[in-house]
C-alpha positions, 0 to 999 in steps of 0.5 A, spaced: 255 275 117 250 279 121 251 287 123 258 287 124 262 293 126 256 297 127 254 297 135 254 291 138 259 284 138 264 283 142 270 288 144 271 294 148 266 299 148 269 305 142 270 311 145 267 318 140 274 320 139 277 313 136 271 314 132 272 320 130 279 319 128 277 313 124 273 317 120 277 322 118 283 319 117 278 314 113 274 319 109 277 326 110 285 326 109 288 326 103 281 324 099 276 331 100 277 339 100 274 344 105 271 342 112 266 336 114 260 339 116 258 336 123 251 334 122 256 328 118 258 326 125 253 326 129 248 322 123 255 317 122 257 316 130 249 316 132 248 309 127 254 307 132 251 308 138 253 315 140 249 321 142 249 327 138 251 330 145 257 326 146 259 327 139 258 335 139 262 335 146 267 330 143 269 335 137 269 340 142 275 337 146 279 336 139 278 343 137 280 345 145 286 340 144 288 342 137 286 337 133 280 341 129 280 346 126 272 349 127 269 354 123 261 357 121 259 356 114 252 360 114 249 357 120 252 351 120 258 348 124 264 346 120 271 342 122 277 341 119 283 338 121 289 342 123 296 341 122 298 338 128 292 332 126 294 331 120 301 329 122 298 324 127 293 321 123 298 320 117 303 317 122 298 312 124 296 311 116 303 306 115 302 303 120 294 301 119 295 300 111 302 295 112 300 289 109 304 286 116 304 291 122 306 285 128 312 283 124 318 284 127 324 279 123 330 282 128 332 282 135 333 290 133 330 294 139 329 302 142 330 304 148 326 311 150 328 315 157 324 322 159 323 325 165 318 330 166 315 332 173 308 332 176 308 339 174 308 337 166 302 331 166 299 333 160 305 333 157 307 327 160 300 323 159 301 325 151 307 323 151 306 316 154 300 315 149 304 317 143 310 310 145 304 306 147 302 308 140 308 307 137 310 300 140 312 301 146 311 298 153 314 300 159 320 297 163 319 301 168 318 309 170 322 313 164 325 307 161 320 304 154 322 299 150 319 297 142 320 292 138 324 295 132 326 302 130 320 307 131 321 314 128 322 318 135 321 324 131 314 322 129 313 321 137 314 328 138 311 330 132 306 335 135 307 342 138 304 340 144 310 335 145 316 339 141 320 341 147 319 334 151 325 331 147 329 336 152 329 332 157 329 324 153 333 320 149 332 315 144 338 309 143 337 302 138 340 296 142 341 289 141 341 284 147 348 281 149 348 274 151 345 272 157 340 278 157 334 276 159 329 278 153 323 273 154 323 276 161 323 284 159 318 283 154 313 279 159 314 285 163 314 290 158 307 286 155 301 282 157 302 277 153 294 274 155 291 281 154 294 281 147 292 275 145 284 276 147 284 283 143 286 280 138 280 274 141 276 280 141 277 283 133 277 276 131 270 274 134 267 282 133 268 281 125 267 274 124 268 270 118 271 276 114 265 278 110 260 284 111 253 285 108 249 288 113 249 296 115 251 302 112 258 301 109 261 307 112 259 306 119 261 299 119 267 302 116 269 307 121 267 301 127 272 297 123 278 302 121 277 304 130 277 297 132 283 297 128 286 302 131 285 299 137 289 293 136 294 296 134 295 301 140 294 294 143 299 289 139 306 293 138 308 286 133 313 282 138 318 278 135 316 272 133 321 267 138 318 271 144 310 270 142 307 263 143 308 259 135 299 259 134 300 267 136 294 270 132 296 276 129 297 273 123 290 271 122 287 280 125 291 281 119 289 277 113 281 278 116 282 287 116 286 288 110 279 282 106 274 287 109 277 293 108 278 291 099 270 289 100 268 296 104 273 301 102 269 304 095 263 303 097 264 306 104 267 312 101 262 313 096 256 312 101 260 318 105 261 323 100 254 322 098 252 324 105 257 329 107 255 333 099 247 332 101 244 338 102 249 343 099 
């Protein structure tokens, strides 16, 4: 297969953030000690296009956000995770490792209700990220549904969002007889835009197979596409979804890329991030 993952291909456009994100739940979390020096990111988000201003201003915003932790060592400039991203990127992990993140076998739903004034917009647009995140689509203002049972503690699970549970409230639901699911989920979901992100992914990574590029950058290109589809994707249940729905097929071709690149991508970043220490 040619480059993929790298910079090109079809898809949309991956923001600094999510390739950070990728990265340092990929290569950082539970697998290294002591903080990542920042000339790793901007050598790995340079090969995927970033510049390294647009990587320096983006370690910023998340230090800013509470998500990095920024420290010297000697004259150079080192992130760690803090807590609050930890808890984050370890809540998006079961979702990313799960052999089947689309499947949803019963008609078990959440419903989720909040209202948070204009006052509290930061708050407000966190908390709509963290439901899209967790699955949820929105039936109208102030009122989310999901497939499933999503832990809402893990919604809330950041400082920033802690006291938003004040003002919302979580219920599992079954339909009764005559609700009209079909029509909630199409009003909750873009069926179309679902289908052509899983196009995208698809058509971005080919035939499941990677020869070309470093292996942890095709990786991190790789594990933020993921994300994304996830994000996108909330995993309907099946009797709602056209019966050639391709989420199946997303699935099967991350988990054979992610055998054949995991070790040698781990091993190519150790070994850049250990240089010149």
């Amino acid at each position: 297969m040619k480059g993929t993952g790298t910079s090109g291909g079809t898809g949309p456009r991956r923001r600094p953030q999510q390739l950070l994100l990728a990265l340092l739940g990929t290569f950082v979390l539970d697998r290294r000690e002591g903080p990542t020096p920042s000339r790793v990111f901007i050598e790995l988000l340079g090969d995927l296009g970033v510049s390294e201003m647009a990587t320096r201003a983006t370690l910023s915003r998340m230090v800013g956000k509470g998500l990095l932790d920024k420290r010297k060592e000697g004259r150079v400039a080192v992130y760690g995770l803090t807590a609050d991203a930890e808890k984050m990127i370890r809540g998006a992990g079961k979702r990313v490792r799960s052999p089947s993140p689309f499947t949803h076998a019963d008609d078990t739903w959440t419903l989720f209700t909040f209202s948070l004034p204009e006052s509290r917009r930061e708050v407000r647009d966190q908390l709509r990220a963290r439901l899209v995140w967790a699955g949820f689509g929105c039936l109208r203002d102030g009122l989310w549904i999901a497939p499933g049972c999503p832990d809402l503690s893990d919604i809330v699970s950041i400082s920033a969002l802690a006291d938003a549970m004040a003002e919302a409230g979580g219920f599992i639901a079954q339909p009764l007889p005559g609700t009209p699911m079909t029509a909630f989920v199409d009003r909750a979901w873009d069926l179309v835009a679902l289908r052509a992100e899983h196009d995208r992914f698809l058509g971005r990574w080919g035939h499941g197979s990677v020869t070309v590029g470093n292996p942890a950058t095709v990786l991190t290109s790789l594990v933020a596409d993921w994300l994304h589809l996830l994000r996108a994707d909330p995993g309907l249940p099946a009797r709602y979804l056209p019966a050639d729905w391709p989420s199946s097929r997303s699935a099967d071709m991350y988990g054979n890329l992610w055998k054949q690149l995991e070790k040698p991508a781990c091993d190519a970043f150790d070994e850049l991030a250990d240089s010149g220490r």
